[in-house]
N, C-alpha and C positions, 0 to 999 in steps of 0.2 A: 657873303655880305658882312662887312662887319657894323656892329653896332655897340651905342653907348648910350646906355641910359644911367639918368641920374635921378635918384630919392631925395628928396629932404625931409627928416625923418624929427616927431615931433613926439611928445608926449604925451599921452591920453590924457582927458579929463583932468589937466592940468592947466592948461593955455600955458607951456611954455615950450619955446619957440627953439632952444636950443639943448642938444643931450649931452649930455657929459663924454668929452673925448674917451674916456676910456672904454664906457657904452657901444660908441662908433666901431671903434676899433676891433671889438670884442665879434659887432656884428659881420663887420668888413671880413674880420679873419674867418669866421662860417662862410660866408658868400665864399670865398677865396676856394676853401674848403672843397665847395660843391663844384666851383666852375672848374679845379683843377684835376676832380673825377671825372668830370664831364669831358672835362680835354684828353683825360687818359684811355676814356674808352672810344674817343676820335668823334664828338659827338661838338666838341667847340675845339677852336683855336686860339692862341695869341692871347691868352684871358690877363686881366689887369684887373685890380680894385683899390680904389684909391676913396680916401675921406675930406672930406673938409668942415675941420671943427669951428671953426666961423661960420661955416653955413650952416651946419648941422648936418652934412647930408653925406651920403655914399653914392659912387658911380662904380657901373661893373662894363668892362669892356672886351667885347670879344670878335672874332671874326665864329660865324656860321655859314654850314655848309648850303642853308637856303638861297635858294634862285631868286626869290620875292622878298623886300623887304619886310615889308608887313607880318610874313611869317617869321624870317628872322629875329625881325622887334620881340614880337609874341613869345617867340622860344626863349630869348633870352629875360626878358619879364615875366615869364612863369616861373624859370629857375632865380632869379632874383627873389622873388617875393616868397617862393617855397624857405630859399633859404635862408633869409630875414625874418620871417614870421617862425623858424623853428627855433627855439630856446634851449639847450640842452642844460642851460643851468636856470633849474626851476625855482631855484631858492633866490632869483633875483627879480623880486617886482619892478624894479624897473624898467628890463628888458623888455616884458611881459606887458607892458603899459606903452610900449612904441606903436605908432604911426606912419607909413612910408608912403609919401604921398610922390609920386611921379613929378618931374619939374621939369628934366628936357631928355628927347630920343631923337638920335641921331643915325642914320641908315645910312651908308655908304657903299656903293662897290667896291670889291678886292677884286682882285686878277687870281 
């Protein structure tokens, strides 16, 4: 199955609506990170992570071995938000003050 879900990803306790590309970027490259362990131990495929700073938000794309979308979705949404919510740089409160709120999932068949 492949699937693509997209975050838009906001600030805590701030009400603002847009995070600093470099922010994105920094998260996007973690996600990247994890999905491309993930692909190396044959666990995804075909993985993608892509930003958009006008929206504020990150999509991670991949194909999964799951037969069920539903499960697919799931798997790939757990490795998403494990690896958006993990901070390795602790000395950035900004990071640490993100919100990744789902906005669209998309399931499709692969061959």
């Amino acid at each position: 199955m492949r699937v693509r879900i997209t975050w838009h990803v906001v600030t805590r306790d701030r009400g603002e609506d847009r995070v600093p590309a470099e922010v994105l970027r920094q998260k996007a490259a973690r996600l990247m990170e994890v999905l491309i362990t993930q692909e190396e131990d044959g666990q995804l495929h075909n993985v993608a992570v892509e930003i958009d700073a006008i929206e504020s938000s990150i999509t991670a794309d991949a194909i999964l071995p799951a037969k069920n979308g539903d499960i697919a979705a799931g798997n790939l949404r757990s490795i998403g938000l494990m690896a958006l919510g993990h901070s390795p740089h602790s000395d950035a409160p900004a990071q640490q003050m993100l919100d990744f709120n789902e906005i669209d999932c998309m399931v499709e068949a692969s061959e």
